[in-house]
N, C-alpha and C positions, 0 to 999 in steps of 0.2 A: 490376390492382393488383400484380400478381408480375411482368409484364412490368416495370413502373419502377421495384418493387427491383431488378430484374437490373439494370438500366439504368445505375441510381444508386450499387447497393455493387459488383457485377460476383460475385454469386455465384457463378454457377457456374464462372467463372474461379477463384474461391478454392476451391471443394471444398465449398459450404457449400447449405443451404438457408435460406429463412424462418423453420421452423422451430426448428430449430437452432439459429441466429442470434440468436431471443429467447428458448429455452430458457437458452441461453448466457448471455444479459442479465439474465434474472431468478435464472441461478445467483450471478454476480459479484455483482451489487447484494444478495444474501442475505448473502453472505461478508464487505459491508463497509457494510451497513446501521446496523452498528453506530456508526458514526461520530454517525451522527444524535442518538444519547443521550449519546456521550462526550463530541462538541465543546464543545458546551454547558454540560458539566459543569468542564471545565478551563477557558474562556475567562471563565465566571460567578466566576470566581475573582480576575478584576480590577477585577470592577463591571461587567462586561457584560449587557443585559441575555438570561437565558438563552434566553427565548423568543425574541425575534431573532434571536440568534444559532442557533439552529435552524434559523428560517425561511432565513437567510442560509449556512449550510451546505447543506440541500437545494436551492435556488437556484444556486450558486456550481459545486455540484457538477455538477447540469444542466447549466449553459452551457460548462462546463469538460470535459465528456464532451461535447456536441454538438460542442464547437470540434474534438476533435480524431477525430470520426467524418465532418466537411464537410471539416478541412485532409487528414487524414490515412488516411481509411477504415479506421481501424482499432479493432479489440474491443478500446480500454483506455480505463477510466472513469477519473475524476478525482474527488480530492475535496481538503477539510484535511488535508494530512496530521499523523501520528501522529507525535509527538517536534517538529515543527515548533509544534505546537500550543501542546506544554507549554513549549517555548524562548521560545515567546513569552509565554505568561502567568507562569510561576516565575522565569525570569532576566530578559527585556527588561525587565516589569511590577512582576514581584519587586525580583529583587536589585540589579537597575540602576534602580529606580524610576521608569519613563518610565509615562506613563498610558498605556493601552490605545488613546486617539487616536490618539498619537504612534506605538505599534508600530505600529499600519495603515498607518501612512503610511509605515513603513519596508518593510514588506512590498507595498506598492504602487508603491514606487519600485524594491524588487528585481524584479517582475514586468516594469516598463519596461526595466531595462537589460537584462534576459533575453530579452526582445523585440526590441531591438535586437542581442544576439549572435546569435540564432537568424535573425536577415536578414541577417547578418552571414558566417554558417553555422559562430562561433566553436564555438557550442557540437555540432553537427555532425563538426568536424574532430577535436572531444578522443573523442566516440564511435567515430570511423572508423579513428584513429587506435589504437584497444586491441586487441592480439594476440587470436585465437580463443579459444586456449587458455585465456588471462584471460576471456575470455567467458564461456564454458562452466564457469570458476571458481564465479565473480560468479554464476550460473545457480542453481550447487551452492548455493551459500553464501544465495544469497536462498533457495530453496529448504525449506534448515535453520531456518531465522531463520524463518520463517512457520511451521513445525512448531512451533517451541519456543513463541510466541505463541501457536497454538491451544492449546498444552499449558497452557501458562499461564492462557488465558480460561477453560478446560474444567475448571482447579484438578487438574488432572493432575498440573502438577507444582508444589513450592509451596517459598517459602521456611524454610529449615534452616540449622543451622552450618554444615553442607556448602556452603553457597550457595543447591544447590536439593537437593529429592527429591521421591519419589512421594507424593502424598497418604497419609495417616496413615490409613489406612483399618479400623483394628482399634480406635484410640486414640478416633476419631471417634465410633465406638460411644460411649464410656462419656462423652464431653463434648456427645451429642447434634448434635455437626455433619453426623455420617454420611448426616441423612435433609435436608440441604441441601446443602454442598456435593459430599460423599460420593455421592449419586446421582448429581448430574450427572455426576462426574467419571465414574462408572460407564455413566452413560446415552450421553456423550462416546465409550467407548469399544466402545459398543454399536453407532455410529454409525460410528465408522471402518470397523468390520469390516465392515458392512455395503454401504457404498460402496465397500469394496475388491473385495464379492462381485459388487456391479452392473459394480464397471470390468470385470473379469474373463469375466462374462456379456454385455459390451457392449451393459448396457441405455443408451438412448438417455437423455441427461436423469440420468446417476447419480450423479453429485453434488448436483445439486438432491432428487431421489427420497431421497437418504441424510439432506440436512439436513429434508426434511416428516416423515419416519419418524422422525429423532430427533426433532422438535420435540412431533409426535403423543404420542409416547412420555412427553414430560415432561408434558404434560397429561394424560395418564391418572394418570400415578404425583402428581400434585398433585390431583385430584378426587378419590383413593382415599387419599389423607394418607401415599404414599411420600415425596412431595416436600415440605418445607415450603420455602415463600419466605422471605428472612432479606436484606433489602436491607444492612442492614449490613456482610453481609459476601458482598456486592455479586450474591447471587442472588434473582433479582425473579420474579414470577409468571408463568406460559408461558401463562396465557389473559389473550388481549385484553380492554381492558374500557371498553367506547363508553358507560361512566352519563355521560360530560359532554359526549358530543354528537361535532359534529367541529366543528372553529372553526381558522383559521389564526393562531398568532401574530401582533402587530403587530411590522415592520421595522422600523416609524421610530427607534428608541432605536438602531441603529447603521449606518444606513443614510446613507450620504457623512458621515460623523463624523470623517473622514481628518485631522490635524492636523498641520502640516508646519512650527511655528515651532521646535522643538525638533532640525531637520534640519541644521544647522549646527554641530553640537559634535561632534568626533574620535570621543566615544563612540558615537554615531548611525553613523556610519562602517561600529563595529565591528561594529554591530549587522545592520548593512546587509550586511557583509561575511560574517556568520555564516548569517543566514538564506541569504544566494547559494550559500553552499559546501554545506552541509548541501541545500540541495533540489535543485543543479546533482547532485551525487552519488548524491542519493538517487535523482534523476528517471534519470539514463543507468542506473544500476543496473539499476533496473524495467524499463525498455525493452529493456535487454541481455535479461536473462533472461525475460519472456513473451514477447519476442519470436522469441527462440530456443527456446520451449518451443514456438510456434506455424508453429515452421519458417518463419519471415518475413524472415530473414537471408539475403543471397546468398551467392553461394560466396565471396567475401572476407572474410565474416560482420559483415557492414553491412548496417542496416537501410533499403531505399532512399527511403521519403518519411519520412525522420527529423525533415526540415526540418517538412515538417507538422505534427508531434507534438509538439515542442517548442515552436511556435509556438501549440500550442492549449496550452501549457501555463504559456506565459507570459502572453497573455492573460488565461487564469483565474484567474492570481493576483493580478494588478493590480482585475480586476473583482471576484473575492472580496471583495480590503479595502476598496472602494467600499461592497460591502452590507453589510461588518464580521464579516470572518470574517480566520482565518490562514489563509497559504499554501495557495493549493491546487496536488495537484503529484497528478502519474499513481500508481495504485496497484495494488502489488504483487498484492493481490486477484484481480486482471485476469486472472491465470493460472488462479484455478477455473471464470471461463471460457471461456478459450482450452481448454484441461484437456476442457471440455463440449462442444467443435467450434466455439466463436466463432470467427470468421476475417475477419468485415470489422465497417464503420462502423454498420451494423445491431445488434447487437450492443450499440455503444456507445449508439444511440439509445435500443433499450431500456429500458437502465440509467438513462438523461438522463427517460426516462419514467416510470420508476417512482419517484424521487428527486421529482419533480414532484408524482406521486401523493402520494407519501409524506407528502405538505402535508396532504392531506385525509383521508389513513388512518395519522395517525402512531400509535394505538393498537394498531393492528394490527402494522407495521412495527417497530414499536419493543420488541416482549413478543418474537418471536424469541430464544432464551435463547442466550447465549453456548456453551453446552455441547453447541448443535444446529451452529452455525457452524465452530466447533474440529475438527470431523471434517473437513470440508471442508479447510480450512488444514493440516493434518495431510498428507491423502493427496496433495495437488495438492503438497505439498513434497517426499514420497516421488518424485512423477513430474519435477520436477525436478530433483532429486539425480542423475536419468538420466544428466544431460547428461556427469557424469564422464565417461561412456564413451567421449566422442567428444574425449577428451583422449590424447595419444600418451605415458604415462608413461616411456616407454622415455626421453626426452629431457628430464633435468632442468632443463634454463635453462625449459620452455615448461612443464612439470607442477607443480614446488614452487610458481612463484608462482600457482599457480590454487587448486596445496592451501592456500595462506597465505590468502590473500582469501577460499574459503569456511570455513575456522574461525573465520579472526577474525571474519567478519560475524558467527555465531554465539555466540561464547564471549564478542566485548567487545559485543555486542548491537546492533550499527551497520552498515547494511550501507554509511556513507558511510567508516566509519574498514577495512572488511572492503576495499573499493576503493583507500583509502590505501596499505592496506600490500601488495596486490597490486601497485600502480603502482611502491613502492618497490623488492620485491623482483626484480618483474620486472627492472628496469633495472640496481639493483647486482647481481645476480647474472652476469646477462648480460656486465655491464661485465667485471666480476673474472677471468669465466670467459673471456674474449675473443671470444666468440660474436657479441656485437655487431657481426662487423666483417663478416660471413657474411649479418646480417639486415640487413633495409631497417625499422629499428626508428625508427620517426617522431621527429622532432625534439620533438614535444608531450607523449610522453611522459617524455622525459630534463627538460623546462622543468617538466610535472606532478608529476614525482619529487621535483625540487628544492624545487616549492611546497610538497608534501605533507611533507616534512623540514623544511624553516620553520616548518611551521603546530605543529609536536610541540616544536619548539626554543620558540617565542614566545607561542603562544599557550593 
């Protein structure tokens, strides 16, 4: 059996074991199991039905992590992604009023033309094309942006006139939130510490070991009544609970439901155009940075079977809206287990494995508290943020646009608009400064600069 893994992923050419490999898979898939309860939740908001759309989320996500552990061998999962979800239920469904058939069908049509630029190797040339330093920006900046989300899931940090701050932890006391959110937030930060003490110790498995330790943790403080649950205010109960058996939802209510009569009006266009931009961005983003966190990048800092990757990522989306889910596109996730020594398509299999499972143990799967995953997200963005270092700040045309890209992915919460204004400033900088004429600065990104200033002017 370990003879045709090596065969199949080329371990030990990557540095990796079996082991490893699926410790690595059942870390990431903790880190972003959570999809399974959100999707459903945001997409049941246009009449979808939510049980399908469950099924149709762990499904999508499977095939969509298989694709790109056969095209690509590589440790990064798939799923719906986060913001793409809600673009499609609150604006496509919302405020532009198209039914829920019709966004499928817009997002099944973005997955073809995606599929065709990635045979194309359009979308290939706009990755190979982004200076290191912007890399290693984008790295930082995803990095950030996945901390502040764990912050955020774990009620770490919470909204204020300020915008945000630290949980009210005194105030809590006396309004009774303390022994619901308050713990977590507390139990959250029990959990960092602890997985910072495992990385530190190079226990094998320390991000995984950190999220069981936190999760253990909330089931004790819940059966001694430190923890109450309080779904309202969206903290639910850490012990599984099988009273209704296991049963797989039924598909059929969105499964090939795709409606394509409504594909011919201007506003479909735009629709079509928003989903590509947003998941074109989001998708290179992610693969910049776990890929550079995985040392996967050559010395030109291109990632060489990108082609793969994108192709498993186009696929998955086209096939997603078939079973009636949004977008699926690679996730950032992917880094807690690259972070845990994942290195090849093992890894992703894994992941594709337990997403499957996940059909027949979603009670289990799905009680994992947000406040046990948030450590996780937290430190694997500490070990990101690394990548500053391998930026030359001595040389501002190639360090500002990297510092630009990872705050703003941070600060305006996007790492597609954190990319934007890296693209931009790289090039006017460079221009103004006349450095441009020293560098062999690709022609895709001065065409991408111009697009990325159109898209702020018009749209």
């Amino acid at each position: 059996m370990s003879e045709t893994l090596e065969k199949l992923f080329h371990l030990k050419e990557n540095g990796t074991t079996v082991r490893t490999e699926m410790v690595a898979g059942l870390t990431t898939f903790m880190t972003m199991a959570y999809i399974l309860a959100v999707n459903p939740g945001i997409l049941s908001t246009t009449g979808m039905d939510a049980g399908a759309v469950f099924v149709a989320t762990a499904i999508g996500s499977a095939i969509g992590t298989i694709f790109m552990a056969v095209f690509a061998n590589y440790p990064f999962a798939l799923a719906p992604g986060m913001g793409l979800n809600a673009f499609f239920a609150f604006t496509v469904c919302g405020a532009m009023g198209y039914s829920w058939q019709v966004a499928l069908a817009a997002v099944f049509i973005e997955g073809f033309i995606f599929l065709i630029l990635s045979l194309t190797k359009v979308r290939e040339a706009i990755f190979n094309c982004v200076p290191t330093s912007l890399k290693m920006g984008v790295t930082a900046g995803i990095g950030l942006f996945i901390a502040f989300i764990g912050m955020q899931s774990a009620k770490l940090v919470v909204d204020s006139p300020t915008l945000v701050s630290i949980f009210p932890f005194k105030s809590s006391l006396a309004d009774g939130t303390f022994y619901t959110t308050g713990i977590g937030a507390v139990l959250a930060l029990i959990g960092i510490l602890v997985i910072a003490v495992l990385i530190h110790k190079k226990v094998p498995g320390d991000i995984l070991w950190g999220i069981l330790f936190t999760w253990i943790l909330g089931m004790i403080c819940e059966v001694t009544g430190l923890y109450i649950p309080n779904p309202e205010l969206g903290m639910f109960s850490t012990i599984p609970d099988f009273s209704k058996g296991i049963s797989i939802p039924d598909l059929s209510p969105t499964l090939m439901q795709v409606d394509f009569s409504g594909i011919w009006s201007f506003n479909f266009l735009t629709v079509i155009l928003a989903f590509m931009f947003v998941d074109l961005f989001d998708t290179l983003g992610t693969l910049i940075g776990v890929a550079s966190k995985a040392d996967m990048l050559d010395k030109d800092g291109r990632l060489p079977n990108i082609k793969g990757a994108l192709l498993a990522d186009s696929m998955a989306t086209s096939i997603g809206a078939m079973l009636g889910t949004s977008t699926v596109s690679t996730y950032v996730e992917s880094s807690a287990g690259v972070s845990a020594g994942g290195r090849t398509g093992l890894t992703a299999w894994t992941v594709a494995g337990l997403f499957v499972l996940s059909l027949f143990l979603a009670p289990l799967f799905l009680t994992i508290p947000a406040f046990a995953t948030a450590p996780a997200l937290i430190v694997v963005g500490f070990l990101m943020v690394s990548s500053l270092t391998k930026i030359d700040f001595t040389d501002l045309t190639e360090a500002f646009p990297a510092y630009i890209a990872t705050v703003t992915m941070v600060f305006m919460y996007s790492i597609s608009e954190g990319i934007a204004m890296g693209f931009i400033s790289y090039v006017v900088i460079n221009v103004l400064s006349g450095d441009f004429k020293k560098k062999s600065i690709s022609p895709v990104m001065y065409i991408l600069a111009v697009i990325f200033i159109l898209k702020y002017i018009y749209v």
